[in-house]
C-alpha positions in Angstrom: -7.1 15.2 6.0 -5.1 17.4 8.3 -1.2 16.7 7.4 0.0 17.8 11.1 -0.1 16.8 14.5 -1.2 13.2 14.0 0.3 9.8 14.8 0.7 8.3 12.1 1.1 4.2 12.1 2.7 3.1 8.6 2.9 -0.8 7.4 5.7 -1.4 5.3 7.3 2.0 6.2 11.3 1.2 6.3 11.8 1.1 2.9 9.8 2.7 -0.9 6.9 4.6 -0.5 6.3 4.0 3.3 9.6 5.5 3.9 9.1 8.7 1.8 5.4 9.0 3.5 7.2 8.6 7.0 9.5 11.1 6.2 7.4 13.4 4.7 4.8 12.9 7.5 7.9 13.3 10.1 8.8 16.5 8.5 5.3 18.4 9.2 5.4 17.8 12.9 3.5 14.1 13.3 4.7 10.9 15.2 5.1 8.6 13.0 5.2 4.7 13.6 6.6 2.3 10.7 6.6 -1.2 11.3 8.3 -4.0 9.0 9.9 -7.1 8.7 12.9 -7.0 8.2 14.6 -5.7 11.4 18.1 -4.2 9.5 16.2 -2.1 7.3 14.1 -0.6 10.1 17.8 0.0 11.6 18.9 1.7 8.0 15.4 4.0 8.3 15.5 5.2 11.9 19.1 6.2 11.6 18.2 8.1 8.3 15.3 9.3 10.9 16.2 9.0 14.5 12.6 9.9 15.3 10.9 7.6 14.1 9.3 4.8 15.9 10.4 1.6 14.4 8.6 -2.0 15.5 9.4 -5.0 13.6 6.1 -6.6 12.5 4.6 -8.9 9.8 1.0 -8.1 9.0 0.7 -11.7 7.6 0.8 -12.8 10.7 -2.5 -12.5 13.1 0.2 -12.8 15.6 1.9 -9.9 15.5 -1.0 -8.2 14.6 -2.2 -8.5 17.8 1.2 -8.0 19.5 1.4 -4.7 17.6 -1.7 -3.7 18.7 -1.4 -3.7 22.6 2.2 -2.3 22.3 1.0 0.2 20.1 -2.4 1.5 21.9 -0.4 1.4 25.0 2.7 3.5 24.2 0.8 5.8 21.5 -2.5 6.2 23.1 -3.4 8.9 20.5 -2.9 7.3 17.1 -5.3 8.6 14.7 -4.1 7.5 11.2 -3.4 4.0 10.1 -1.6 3.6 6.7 -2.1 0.1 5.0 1.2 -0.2 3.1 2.9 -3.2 3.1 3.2 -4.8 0.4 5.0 -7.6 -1.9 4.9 -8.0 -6.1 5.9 -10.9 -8.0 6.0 -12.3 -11.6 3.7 -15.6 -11.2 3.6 -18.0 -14.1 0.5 -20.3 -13.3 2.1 -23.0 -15.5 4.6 -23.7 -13.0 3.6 -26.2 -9.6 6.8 -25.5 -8.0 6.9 -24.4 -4.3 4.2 -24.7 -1.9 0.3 -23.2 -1.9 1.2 -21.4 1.2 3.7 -19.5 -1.1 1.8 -19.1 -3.7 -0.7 -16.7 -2.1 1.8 -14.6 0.2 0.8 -11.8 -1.9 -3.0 -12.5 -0.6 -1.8 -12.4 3.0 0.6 -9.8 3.3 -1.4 -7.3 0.6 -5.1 -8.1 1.1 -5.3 -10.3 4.5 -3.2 -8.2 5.7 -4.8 -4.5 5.4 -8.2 -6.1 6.6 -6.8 -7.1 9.9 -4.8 -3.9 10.3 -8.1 -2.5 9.7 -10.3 -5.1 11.9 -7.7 -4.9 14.9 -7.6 -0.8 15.2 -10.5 0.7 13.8 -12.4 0.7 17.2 -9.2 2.8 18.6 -9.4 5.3 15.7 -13.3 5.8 16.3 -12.3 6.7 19.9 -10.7 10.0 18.5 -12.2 13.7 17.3 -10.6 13.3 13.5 -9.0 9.8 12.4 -8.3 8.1 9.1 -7.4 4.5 7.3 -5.6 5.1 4.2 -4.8 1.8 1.9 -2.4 1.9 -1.0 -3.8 0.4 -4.0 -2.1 0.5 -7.2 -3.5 1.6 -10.8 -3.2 -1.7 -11.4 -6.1 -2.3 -9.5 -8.2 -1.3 -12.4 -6.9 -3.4 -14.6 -4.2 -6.1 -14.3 -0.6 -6.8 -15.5 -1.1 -10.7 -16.0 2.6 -11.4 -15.6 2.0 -10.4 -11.8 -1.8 -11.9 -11.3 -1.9 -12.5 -7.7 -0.9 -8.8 -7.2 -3.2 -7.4 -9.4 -6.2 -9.0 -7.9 -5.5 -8.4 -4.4 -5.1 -4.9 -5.0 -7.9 -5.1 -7.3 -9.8 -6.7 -3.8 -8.0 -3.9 -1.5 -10.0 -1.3 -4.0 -12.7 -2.9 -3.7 -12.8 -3.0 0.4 -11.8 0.3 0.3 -14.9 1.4 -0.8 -17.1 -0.9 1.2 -15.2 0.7 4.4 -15.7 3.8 3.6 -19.9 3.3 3.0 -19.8 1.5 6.6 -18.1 4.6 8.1 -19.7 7.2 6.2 -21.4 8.3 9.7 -17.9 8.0 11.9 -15.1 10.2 12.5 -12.8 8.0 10.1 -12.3 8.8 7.0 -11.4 6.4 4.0 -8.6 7.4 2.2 -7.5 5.3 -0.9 -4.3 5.7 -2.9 -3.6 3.7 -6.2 0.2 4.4 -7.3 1.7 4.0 -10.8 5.0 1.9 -11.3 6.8 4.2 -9.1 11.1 3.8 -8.8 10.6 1.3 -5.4 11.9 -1.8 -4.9 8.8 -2.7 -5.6 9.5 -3.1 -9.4 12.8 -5.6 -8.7 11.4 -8.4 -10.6 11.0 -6.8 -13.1 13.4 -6.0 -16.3 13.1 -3.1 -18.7 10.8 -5.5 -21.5 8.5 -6.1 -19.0 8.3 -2.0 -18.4 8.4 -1.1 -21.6 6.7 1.8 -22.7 5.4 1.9 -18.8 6.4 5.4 -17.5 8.0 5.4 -14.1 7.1 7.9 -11.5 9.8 9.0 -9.1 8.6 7.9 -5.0 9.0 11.7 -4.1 7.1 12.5 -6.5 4.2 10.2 -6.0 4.1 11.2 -1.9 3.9 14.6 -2.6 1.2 14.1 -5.5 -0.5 12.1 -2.9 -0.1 14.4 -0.1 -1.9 16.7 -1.4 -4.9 14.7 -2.4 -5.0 14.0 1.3 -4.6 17.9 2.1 -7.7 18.3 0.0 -9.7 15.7 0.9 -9.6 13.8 -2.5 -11.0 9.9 -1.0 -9.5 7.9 -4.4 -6.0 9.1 -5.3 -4.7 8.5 -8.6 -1.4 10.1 -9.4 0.5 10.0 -12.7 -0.2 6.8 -14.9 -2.9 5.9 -12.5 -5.7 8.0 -13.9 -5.4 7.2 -17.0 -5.5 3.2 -16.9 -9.1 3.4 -14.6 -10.1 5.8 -17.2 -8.5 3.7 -20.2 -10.1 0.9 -18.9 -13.7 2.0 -18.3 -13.1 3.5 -22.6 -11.2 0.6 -24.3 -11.0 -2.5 -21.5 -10.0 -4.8 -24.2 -7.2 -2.5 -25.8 -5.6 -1.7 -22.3 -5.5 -5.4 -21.2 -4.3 -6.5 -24.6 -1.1 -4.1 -24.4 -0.7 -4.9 -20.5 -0.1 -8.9 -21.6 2.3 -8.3 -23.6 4.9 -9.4 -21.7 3.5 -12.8 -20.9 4.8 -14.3 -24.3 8.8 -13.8 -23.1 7.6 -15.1 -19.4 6.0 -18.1 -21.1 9.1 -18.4 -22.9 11.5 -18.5 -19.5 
């Protein structure tokens, strides 16, 4: 994938990872879109980058999907990259019935509903240019879950898992499939979390993990796996058993909450 004179359209881009890849993307020359939902920190990321273009935007919601779309086709007629990377994590205890269903699965509609519509709504748009691209963000833990965050795990398990079917569908087209699976990287992200539920977890820095991935998208690399990544799809094709074992640990203390 060319790194340059794109326009760029990143979900999830005002804060973590979709920050650093706007910024990073911003820096070699692109025009770079970020949508969100939360309209202060948009605010907070185009005054850190006054160039950016900043729409406030919820992909779990069909309807402003679709707003998105018109105002975005109609203002940025040559958008050529869409970057599915919104995203929510939390610790679910299944024991517990408190709070509604509709709740329960946000992580389904924000992480897995929510790419797939992205992806639905704009891929006839990217098939309209010479060189285009989709690229989801994953997570290693796609390969094999943390069960203290289960919901998570399987809809970026399911993300993974579209990602490749989209990419045998558009093997003949002019969009290319790229697929990123981070580590725990130092985001927001991780909040929930406390340093037992980490432990022995290494954590990779964000700028770090861009420029790892930035570079597997320089050289055409389709499944990006940076730091810890690698090694739990490898782990868990060798030893499954072992590497789900020492990822449950910390449901004994959530049990215990």
């Amino acid at each position: 994938m060319k790194l340059d004179g794109n326009t760029i359209l990143i979900t999830g881009g005002s804060t973590g990872i979709g920050f650093e890849f706007a910024k990073e993307f911003e820096r070699r020359g692109n025009t770079v879109i970020i949508t969100g939902r939360d309209k202060t920190k948009l605010e907070r990321a185009r005054s850190l980058l006054p160039h950016l273009h900043a729409f406030q935007s919820d992909v779990s919601k069909v309807e402003d999907i679709e707003a998105l779309y018109q105002r975005v086709t109609q203002e940025f007629p040559n958008l050529n990259v869409l970057f599915n990377n919104a995203g929510v994590m939390r610790i679910v205890n299944l024991h517990k019935v408190e709070g509604s269903l509709e709740d329960f699965t946000a992580e389904v509609d924000i992480n897995l509903k929510g790419p797939i519509r992205m992806t639905r709504r704009f891929l006839p748009e990217l098939k309209k240019r010479p060189a285009a691209a989709i690229v989801n963000i994953s997570s290693g833990l796609a390969f094999v879950p943390l069960p203290i965050s289960p919901i998570y795990c399987a809809t970026k398990a399911a993300l993974h898992s579209f990602s490749l079917s989209l990419r045998a569908q558009l093997a003949n087209t002019n969009v290319s499939v790229f697929e990123i699976a981070p580590p725990a990287t130092e985001t927001e992200l991780l909040g929930p979390f406390d340093a037992e539920d980490l432990k022995g977890v290494p954590i990779m820095k964000v700028d770090e993990m861009v420029r790892t991935s930035l570079k597997g998208l320089a050289d055409g690399r389709l499944e990006i796996r940076p730091g810890q990544s690698n090694q739990l799809k490898l782990m868990n094709r060798l030893a499954p058993e072992f590497i789900l074992s020492q990822l449950s640990k910390p449901v004994a203390k959530m049990l215990q909450g």
